[in-house]
C-alpha positions in Angstrom: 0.0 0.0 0.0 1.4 3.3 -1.0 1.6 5.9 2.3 1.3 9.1 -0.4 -2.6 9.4 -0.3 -2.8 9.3 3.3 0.2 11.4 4.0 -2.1 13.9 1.6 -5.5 13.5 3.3 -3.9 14.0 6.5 -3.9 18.0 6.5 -7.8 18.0 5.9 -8.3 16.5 9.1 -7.1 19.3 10.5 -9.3 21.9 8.3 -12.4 21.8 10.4 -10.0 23.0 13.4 -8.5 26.0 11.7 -11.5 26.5 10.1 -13.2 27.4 13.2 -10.6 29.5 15.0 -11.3 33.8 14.1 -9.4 34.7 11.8 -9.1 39.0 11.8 -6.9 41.3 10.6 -5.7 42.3 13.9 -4.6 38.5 14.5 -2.8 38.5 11.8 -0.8 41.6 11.8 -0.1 40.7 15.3 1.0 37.2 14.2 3.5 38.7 11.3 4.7 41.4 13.7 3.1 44.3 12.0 1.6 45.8 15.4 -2.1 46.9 15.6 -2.0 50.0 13.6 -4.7 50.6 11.4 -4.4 49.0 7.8 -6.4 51.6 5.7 -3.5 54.5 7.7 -0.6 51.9 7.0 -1.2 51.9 3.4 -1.9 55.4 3.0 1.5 55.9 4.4 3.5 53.4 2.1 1.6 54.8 -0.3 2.9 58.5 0.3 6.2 56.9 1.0 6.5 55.2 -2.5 5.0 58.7 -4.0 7.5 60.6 -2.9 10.3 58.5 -3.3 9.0 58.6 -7.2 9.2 62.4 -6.8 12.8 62.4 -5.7 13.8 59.7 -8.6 12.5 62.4 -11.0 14.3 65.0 -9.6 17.2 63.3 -10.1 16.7 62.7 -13.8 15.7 66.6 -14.3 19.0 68.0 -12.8 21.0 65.0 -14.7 19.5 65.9 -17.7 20.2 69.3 -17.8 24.2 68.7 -16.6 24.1 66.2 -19.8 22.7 69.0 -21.7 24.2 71.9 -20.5 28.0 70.2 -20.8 27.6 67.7 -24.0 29.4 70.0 -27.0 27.8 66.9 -29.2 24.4 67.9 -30.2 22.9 64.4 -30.7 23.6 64.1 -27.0 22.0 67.3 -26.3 18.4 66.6 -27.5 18.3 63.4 -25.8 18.8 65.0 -22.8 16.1 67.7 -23.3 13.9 65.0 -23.8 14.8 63.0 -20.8 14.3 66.4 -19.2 11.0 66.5 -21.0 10.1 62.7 -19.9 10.8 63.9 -16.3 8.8 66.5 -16.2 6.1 64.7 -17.4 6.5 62.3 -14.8 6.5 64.8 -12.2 3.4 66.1 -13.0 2.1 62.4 -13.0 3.9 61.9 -9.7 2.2 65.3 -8.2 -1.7 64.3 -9.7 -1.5 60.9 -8.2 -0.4 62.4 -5.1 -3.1 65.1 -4.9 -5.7 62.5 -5.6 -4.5 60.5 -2.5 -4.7 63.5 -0.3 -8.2 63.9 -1.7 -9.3 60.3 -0.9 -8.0 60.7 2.3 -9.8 63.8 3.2 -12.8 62.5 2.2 -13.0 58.9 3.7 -11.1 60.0 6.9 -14.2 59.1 8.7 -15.8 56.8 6.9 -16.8 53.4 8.8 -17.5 50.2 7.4 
């Protein structure tokens, strides 16, 4: 007789168990170690977090841009790095949208219940 099937079935005698315990999202933040903040205030602020750190990345590529541009005596080089400047830019703006409509989600279900 081959032990594999009943090495398999032997989880799901276990299921009604686990099955019955209360699983929230309290017990299992506190299980991983992720402390009893509030989720919906946790993601807002990785979602700020990873916003602004977008932000500072496109920063970055502006002011590289323009030393490529501003020191490159080839020419070719030059418009590639006004339109990296220009690709930045654009990005920013995306950056500072998405970021605004955050803010403006936040504001207005700051005290909504479920």
């Amino acid at each position: 007789m081959n032990p594999r099937p009943l090495l398999l079935a032997l989880p799901g005698l276990f299921l009604p168990l686990t099955a019955r315990a209360a699983v929230t999202i309290e017990s299992v933040g506190g299980s991983l170690g992720l402390g009893s903040a509030d989720l919906k205030q946790t993601i807002v602020n990785i979602t700020q977090w990873v916003l602004g750190l977008l932000g500072l990345i496109a920063l970055i590529m502006i002011i590289s841009s323009i030393v490529i541009a501003t020191t490159s005596d080839d020419s070719d080089r030059a418009e590639k790095a006004k339109s990296g400047i220009v690709a930045a830019m654009v990005g920013l703006v995306i950056i500072l949208i998405a970021w605004a409509i955050v803010t403006f989600v936040i504001g207005t279900t700051r005290n909504v219940t479920v």
